[in-house]
Structures are given as structure tokens and as C-alpha cells.
LUMVO-365103 format. One record per atom (N, C-alpha, C): x, y, z; residue number from 1; atom name; residue in one letter. Coordinates in steps of 0.001 Angstrom, whole numbers, plus 500000, padded with zeros to 6 digits. Example, Ala and Ser with C-alpha at 12.3 -4.5 7.8 and 13.67 -1.06 7.14 Angstrom:
residues 2
+--------+--------+--------+-----+----+----+
:   east :  north :     up :   i : at : aa :
+--------+--------+--------+-----+----+----+
: 513190 : 494310 : 507800 :   1 :  N :  a :
: 512300 : 495500 : 507800 :   1 : CA :  a :
: 513200 : 496700 : 507800 :   1 :  C :  a :
: 512850 : 497750 : 507080 :   2 :  N :  s :
: 513670 : 498940 : 507140 :   2 : CA :  s :
: 512900 : 500030 : 507870 :   2 :  C :  s :
+--------+--------+--------+-----+----+----+
//
This chain:
residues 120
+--------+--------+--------+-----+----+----+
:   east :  north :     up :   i : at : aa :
+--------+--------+--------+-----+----+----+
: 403129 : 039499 : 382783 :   1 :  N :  x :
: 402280 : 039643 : 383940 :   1 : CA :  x :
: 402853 : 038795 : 385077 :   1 :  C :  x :
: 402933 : 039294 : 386413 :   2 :  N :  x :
: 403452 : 038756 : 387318 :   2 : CA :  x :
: 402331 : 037656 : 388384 :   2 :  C :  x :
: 403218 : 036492 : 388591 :   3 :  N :  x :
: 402776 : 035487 : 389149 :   3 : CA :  x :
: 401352 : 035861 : 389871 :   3 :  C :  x :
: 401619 : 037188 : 390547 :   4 :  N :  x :
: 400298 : 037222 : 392415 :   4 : CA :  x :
: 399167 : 038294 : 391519 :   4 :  C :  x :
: 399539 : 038630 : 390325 :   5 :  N :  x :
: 398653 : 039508 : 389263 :   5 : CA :  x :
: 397711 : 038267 : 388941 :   5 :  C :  x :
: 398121 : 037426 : 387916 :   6 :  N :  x :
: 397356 : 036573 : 387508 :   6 : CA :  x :
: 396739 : 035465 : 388406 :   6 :  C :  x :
: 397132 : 035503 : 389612 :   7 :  N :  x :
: 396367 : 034022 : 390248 :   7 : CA :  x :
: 395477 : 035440 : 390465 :   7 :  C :  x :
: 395129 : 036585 : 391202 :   8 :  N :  x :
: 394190 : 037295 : 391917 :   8 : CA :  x :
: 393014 : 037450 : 390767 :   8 :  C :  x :
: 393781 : 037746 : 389249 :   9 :  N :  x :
: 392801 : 038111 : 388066 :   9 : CA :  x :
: 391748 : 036558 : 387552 :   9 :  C :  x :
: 392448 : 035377 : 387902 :  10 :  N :  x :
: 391983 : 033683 : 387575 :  10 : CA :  x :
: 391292 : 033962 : 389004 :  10 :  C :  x :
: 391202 : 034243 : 390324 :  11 :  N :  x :
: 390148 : 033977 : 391339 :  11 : CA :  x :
: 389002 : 034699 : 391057 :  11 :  C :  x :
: 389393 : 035858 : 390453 :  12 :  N :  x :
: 387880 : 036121 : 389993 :  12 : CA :  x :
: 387363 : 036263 : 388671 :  12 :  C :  x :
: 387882 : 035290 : 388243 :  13 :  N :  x :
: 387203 : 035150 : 386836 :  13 : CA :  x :
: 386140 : 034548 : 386742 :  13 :  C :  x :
: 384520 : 034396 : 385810 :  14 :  N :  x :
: 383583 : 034418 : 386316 :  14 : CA :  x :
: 383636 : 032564 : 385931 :  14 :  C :  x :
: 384534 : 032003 : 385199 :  15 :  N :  x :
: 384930 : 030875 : 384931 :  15 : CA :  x :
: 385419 : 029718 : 385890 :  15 :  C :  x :
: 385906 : 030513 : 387146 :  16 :  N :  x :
: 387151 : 030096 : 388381 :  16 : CA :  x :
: 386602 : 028493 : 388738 :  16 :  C :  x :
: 385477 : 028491 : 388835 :  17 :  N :  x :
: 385326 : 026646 : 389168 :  17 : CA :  x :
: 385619 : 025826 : 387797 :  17 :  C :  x :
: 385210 : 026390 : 386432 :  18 :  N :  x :
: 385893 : 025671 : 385641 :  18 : CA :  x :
: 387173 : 025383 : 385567 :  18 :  C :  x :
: 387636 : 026813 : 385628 :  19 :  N :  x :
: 389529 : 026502 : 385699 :  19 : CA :  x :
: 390227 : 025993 : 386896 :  19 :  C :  x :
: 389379 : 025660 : 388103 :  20 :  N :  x :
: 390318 : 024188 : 388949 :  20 : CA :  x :
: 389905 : 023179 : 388565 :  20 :  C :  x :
: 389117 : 023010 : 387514 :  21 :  N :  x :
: 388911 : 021148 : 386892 :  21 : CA :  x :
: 389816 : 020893 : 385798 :  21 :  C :  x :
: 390721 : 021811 : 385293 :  22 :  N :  x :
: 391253 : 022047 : 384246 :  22 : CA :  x :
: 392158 : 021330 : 384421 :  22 :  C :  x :
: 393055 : 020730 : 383312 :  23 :  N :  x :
: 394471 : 020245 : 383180 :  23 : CA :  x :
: 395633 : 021137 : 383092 :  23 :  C :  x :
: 396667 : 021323 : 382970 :  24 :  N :  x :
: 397556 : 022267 : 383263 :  24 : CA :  x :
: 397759 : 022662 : 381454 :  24 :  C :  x :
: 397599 : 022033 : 380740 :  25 :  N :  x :
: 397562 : 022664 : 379103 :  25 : CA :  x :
: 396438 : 023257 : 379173 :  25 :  C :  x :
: 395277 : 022718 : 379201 :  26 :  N :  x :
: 394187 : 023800 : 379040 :  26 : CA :  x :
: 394436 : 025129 : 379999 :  26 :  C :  x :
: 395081 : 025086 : 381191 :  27 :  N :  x :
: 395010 : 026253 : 381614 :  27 : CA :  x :
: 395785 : 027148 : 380976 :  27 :  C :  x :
: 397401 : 027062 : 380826 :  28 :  N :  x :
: 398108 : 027648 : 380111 :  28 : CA :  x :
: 397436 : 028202 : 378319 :  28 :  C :  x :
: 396587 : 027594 : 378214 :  29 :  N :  x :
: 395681 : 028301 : 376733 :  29 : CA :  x :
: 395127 : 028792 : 377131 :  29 :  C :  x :
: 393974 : 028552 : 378388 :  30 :  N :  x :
: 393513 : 029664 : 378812 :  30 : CA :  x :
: 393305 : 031325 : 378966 :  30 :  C :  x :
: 394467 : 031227 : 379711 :  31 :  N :  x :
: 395264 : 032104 : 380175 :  31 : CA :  x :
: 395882 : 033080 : 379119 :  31 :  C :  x :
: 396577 : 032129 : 377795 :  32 :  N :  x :
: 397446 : 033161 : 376912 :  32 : CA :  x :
: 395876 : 033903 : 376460 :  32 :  C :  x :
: 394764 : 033159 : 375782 :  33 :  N :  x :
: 393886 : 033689 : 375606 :  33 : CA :  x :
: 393280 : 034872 : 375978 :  33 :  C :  x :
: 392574 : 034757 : 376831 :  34 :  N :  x :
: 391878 : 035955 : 377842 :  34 : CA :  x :
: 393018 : 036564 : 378781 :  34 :  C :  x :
: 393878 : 036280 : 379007 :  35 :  N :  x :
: 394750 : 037041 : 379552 :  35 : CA :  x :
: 396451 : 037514 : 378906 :  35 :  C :  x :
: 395949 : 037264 : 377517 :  36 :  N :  x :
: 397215 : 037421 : 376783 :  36 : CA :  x :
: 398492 : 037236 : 377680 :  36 :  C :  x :
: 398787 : 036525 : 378667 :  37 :  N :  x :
: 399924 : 035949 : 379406 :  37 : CA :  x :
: 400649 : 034576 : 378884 :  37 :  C :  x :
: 401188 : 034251 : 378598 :  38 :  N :  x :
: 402238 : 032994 : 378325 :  38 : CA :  x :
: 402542 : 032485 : 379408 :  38 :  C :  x :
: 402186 : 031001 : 379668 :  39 :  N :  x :
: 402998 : 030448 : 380411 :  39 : CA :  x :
: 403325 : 029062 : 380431 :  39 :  C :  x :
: 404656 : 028795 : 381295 :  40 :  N :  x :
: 405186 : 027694 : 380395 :  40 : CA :  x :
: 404044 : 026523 : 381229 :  40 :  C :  x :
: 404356 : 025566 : 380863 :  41 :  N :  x :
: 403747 : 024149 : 381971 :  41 : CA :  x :
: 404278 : 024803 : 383070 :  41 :  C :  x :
: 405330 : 024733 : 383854 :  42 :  N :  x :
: 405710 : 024844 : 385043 :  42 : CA :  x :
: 405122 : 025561 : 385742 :  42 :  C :  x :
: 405037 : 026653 : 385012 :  43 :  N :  x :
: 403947 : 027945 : 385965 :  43 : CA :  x :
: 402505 : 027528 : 385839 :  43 :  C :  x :
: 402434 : 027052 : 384994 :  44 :  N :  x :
: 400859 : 026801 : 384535 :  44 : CA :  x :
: 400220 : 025746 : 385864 :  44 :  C :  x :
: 401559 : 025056 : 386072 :  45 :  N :  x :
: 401683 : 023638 : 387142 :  45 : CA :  x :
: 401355 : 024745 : 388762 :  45 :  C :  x :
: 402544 : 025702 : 388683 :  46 :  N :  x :
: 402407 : 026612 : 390181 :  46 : CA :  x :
: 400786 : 027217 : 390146 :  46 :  C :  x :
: 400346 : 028074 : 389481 :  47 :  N :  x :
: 399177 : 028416 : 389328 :  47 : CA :  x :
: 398365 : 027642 : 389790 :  47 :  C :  x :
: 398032 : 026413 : 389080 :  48 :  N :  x :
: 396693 : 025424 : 389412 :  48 : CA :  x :
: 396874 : 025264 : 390977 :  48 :  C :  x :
: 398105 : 024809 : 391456 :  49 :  N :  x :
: 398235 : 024603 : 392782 :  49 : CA :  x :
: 397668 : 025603 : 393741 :  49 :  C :  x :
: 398189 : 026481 : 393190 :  50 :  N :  x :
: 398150 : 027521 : 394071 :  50 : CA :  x :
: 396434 : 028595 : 394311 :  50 :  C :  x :
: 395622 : 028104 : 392805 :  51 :  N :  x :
: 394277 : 027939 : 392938 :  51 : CA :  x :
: 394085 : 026887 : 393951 :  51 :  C :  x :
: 394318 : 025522 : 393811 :  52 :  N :  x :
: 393462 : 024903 : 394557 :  52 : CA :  x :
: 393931 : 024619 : 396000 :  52 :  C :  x :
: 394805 : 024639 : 396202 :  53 :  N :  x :
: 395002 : 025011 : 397610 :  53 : CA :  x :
: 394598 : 026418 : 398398 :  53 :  C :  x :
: 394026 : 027320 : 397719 :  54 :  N :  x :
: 393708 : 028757 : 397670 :  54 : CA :  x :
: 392099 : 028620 : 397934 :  54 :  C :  x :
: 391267 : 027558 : 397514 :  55 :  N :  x :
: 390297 : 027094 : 397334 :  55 : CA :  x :
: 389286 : 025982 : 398386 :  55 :  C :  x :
: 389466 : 027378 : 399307 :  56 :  N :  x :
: 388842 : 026405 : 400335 :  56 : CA :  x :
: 387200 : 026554 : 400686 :  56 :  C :  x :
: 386421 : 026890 : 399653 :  57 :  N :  x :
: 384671 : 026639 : 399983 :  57 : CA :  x :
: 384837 : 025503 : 399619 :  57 :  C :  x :
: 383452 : 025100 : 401145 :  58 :  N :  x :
: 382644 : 023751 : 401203 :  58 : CA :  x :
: 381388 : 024312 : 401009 :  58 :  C :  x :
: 380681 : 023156 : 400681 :  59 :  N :  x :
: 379332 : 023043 : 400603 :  59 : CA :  x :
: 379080 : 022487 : 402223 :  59 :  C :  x :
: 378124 : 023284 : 403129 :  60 :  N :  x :
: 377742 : 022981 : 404538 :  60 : CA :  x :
: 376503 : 022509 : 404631 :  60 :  C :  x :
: 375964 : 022147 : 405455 :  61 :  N :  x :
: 374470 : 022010 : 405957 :  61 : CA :  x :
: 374529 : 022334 : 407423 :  61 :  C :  x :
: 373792 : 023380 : 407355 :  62 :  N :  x :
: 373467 : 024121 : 408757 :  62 : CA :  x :
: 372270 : 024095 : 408843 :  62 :  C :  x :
: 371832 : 023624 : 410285 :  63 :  N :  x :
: 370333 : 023144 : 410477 :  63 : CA :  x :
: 370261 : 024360 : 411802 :  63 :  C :  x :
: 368831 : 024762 : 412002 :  64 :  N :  x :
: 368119 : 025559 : 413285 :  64 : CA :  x :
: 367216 : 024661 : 413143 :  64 :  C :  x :
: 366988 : 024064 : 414894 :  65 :  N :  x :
: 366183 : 023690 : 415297 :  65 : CA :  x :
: 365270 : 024647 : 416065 :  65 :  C :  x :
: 363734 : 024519 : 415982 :  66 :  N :  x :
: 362780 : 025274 : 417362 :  66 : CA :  x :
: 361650 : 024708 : 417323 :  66 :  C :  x :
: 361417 : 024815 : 418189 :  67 :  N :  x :
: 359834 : 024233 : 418837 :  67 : CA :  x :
: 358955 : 025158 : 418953 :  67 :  C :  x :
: 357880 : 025218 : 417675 :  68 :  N :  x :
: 356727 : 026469 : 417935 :  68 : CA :  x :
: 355175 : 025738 : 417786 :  68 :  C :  x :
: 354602 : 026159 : 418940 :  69 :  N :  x :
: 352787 : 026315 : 418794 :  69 : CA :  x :
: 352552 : 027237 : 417720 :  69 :  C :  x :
: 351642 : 026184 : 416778 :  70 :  N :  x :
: 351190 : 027044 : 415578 :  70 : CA :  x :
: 349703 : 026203 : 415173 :  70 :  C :  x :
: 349104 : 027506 : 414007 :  71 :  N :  x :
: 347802 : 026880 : 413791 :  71 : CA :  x :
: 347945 : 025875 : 412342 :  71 :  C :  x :
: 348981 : 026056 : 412252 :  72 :  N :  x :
: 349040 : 025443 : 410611 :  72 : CA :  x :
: 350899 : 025295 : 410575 :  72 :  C :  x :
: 350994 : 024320 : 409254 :  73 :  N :  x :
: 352989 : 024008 : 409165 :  73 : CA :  x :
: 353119 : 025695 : 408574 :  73 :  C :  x :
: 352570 : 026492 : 407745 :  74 :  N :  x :
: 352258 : 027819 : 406817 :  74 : CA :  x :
: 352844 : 028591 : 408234 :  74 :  C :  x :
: 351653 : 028231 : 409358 :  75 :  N :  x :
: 352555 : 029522 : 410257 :  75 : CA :  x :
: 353278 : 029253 : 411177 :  75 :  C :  x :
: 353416 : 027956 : 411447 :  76 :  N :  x :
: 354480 : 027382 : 412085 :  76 : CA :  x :
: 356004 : 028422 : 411500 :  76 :  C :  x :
: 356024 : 028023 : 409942 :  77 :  N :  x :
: 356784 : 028509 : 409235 :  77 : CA :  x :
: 357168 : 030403 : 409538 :  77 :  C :  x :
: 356207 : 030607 : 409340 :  78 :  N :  x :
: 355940 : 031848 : 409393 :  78 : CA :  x :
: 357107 : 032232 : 410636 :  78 :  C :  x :
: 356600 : 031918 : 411808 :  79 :  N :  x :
: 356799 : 031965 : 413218 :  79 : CA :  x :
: 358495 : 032010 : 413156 :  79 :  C :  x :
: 358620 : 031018 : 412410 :  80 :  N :  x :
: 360054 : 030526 : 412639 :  80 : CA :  x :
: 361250 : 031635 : 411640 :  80 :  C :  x :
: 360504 : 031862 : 410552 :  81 :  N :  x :
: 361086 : 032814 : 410030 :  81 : CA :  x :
: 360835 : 034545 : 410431 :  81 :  C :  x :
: 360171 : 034914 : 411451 :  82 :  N :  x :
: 359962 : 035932 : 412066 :  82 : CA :  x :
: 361039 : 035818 : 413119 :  82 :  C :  x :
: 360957 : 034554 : 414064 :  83 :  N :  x :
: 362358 : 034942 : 414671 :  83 : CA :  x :
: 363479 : 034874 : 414482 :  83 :  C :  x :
: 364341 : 034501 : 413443 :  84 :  N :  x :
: 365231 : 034677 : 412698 :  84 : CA :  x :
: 365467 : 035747 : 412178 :  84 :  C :  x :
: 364888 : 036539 : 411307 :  85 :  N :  x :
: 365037 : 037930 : 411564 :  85 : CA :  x :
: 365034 : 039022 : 412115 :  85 :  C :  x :
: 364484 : 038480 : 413556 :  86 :  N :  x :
: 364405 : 039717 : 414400 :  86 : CA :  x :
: 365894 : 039609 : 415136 :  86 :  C :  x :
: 366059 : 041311 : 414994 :  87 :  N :  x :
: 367495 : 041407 : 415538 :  87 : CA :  x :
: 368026 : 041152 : 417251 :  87 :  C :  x :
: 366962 : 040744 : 417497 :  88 :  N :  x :
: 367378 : 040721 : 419036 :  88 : CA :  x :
: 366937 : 039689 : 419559 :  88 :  C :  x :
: 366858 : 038397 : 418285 :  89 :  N :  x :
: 366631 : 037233 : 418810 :  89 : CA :  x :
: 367573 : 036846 : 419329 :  89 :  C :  x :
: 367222 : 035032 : 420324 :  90 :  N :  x :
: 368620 : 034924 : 420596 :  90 : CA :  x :
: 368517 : 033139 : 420391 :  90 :  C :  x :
: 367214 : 033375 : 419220 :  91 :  N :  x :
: 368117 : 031800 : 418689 :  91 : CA :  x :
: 369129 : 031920 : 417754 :  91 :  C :  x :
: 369773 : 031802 : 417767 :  92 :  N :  x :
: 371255 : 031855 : 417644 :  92 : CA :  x :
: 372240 : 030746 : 417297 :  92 :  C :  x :
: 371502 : 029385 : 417474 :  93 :  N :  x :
: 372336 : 028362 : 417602 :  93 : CA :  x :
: 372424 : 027387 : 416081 :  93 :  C :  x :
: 373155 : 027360 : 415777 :  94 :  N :  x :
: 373422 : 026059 : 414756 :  94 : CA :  x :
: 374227 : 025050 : 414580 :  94 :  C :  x :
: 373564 : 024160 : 413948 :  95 :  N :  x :
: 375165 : 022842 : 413760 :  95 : CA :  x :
: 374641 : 023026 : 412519 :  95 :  C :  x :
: 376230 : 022335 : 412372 :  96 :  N :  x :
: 377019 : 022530 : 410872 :  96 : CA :  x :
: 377871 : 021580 : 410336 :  96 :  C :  x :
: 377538 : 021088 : 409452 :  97 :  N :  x :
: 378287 : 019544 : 409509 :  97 : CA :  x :
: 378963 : 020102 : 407968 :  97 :  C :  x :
: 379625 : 019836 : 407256 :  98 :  N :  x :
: 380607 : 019576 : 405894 :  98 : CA :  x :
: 379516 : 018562 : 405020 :  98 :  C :  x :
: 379052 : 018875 : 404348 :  99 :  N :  x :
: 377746 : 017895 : 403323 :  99 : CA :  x :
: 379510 : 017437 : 402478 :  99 :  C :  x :
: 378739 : 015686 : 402675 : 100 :  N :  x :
: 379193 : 014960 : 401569 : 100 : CA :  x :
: 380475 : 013972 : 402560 : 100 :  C :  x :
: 380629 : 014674 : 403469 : 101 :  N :  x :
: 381936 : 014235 : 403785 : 101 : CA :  x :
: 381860 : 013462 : 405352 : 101 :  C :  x :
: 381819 : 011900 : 404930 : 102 :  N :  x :
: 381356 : 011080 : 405737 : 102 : CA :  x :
: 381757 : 011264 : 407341 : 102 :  C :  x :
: 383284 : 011699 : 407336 : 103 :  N :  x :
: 383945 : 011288 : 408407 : 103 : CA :  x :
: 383900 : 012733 : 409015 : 103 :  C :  x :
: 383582 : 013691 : 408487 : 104 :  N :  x :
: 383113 : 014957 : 408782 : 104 : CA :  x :
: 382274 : 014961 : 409995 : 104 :  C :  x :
: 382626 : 015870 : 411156 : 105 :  N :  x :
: 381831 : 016117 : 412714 : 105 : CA :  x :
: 381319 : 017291 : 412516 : 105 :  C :  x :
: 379785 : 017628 : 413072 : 106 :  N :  x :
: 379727 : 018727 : 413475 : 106 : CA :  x :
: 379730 : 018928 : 414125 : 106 :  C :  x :
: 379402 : 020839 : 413967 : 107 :  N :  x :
: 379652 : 021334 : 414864 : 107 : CA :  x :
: 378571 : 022077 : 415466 : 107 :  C :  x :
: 378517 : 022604 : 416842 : 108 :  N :  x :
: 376815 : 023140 : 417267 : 108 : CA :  x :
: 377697 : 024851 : 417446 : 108 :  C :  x :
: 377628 : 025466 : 416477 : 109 :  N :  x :
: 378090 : 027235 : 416309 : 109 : CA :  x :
: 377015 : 028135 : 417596 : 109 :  C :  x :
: 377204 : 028696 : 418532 : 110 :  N :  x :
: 375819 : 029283 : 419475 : 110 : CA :  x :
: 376525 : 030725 : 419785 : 110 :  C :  x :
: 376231 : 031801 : 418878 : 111 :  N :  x :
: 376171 : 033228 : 418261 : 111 : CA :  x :
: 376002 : 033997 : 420141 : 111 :  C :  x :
: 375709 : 033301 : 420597 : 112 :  N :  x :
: 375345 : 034252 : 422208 : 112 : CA :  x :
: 376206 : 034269 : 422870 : 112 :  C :  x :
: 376857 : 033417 : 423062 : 113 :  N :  x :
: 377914 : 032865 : 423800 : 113 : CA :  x :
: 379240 : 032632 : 423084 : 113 :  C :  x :
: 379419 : 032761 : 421930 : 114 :  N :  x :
: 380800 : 032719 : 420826 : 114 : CA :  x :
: 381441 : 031235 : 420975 : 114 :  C :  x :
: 380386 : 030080 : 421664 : 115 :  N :  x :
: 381324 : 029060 : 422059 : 115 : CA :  x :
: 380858 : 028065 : 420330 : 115 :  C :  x :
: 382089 : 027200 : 420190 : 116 :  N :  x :
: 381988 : 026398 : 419115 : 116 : CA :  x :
: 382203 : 025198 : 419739 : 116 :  C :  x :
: 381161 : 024037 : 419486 : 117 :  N :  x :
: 381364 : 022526 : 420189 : 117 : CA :  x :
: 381650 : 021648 : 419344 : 117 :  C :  x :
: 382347 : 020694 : 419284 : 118 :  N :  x :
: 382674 : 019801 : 418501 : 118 : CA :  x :
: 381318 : 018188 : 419110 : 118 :  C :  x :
: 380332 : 018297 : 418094 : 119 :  N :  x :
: 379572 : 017344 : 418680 : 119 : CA :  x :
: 379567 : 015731 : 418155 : 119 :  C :  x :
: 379332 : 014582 : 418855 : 120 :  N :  x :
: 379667 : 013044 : 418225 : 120 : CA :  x :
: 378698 : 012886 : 417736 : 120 :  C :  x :
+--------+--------+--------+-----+----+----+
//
């Protein structure tokens, strides 16, 4: 099996976050296993890399802020999730920071205008 076969068949394996915590022997067993492929360390070494550099989800926190008159937090709520789904709203705006990652900036994303701000 060729190198760009097996990294595409390991990205979607339903396992794939286990196998970037893996060591490069366990992967190579892995692999001969469920993918009846052989491979030596070396490839086993290119592979992992090439998962985890391949492997770029973060975990985000994206906040909407709004300000609504309501009779209760229930329909405050309500309110807020009515305009969010309506398609022709135009709150639109979010920041978005990288969760976990101290030195991490966000950012304020505003869907109306396509502009992205880098905020302090």
C-alpha cells in the first residue's frame, strides 16, 4: 500500500486521535493489523509526522455578545436564539480566541463586512 493511500485511510479511521498519541511501534502494529500494511519504523516515523502536522483542529471559544429586553433569562434566551437563526440577521459578529492557549489573541470574526480584527 502506498504512502498517500494509507495516511488518507489512518485520517479517517474512527481511532485517528488515538493514533497521534501513539508511539511509532504501536503504530506500525497498528497498521499491519487493520490495514494488513507493513511498515518499517522509518515509515511508521514519516506517517506519524505527517498525521500530526496534517492535524490542525483546535478547540476554540467563540463568544456572541447582545443586549436584549426580556421578561425572564428563559426568554431572554429564547430571543437570542431566534436571532441567530434567522437568516437575515445581521448579528454576525464573533470573537474567537484558541481555548487553552495562554499567549493566544483573539479575534473579533464580523460575517457582514468579511473583516477579521486581531483584538488586545
Amino acid at each position: 500500500m502506498r504512502e498517500r493511500e494509507l495516511l488518507k485511510l489512518v485520517r479517517k479511521d474512527a481511532h485517528y486521535r488515538g493514533i497521534l498519541k501513539m508511539d511509532v511501534v504501536s503504530l506500525c502494529e497498528y497498521v499491519s493489523k487493520k490495514y494488513q500494511a507493513e511498515l518499517t519504523l522509518a515509515q511508521g516515523n514519516i506517517l506519524l509526522s505527517h498525521l500530526k502536522e496534517s492535524d490542525k483542529t483546535r478547540t476554540y471559544l467563540v463568544k456572541w455578545e447582545i443586549e436584549i429586553e426580556a421578561d425572564s433569562p428563559e426568554d431572554a434566551a429564547h430571543k437570542a436564539l431566534s436571532i441567530q437563526r434567522d437568516e437575515n440577521s445581521t448579528a454576525v459578529v464573533f470573537d474567537v480566541q484558541v481555548q487553552g492557549e495562554k499567549k493566544s489573541s483573539p479575534y473579533r470574526i464580523d460575517f457582514m463586512d468579511g473583516s477579521v480584527t486581531k483584538l488586545k
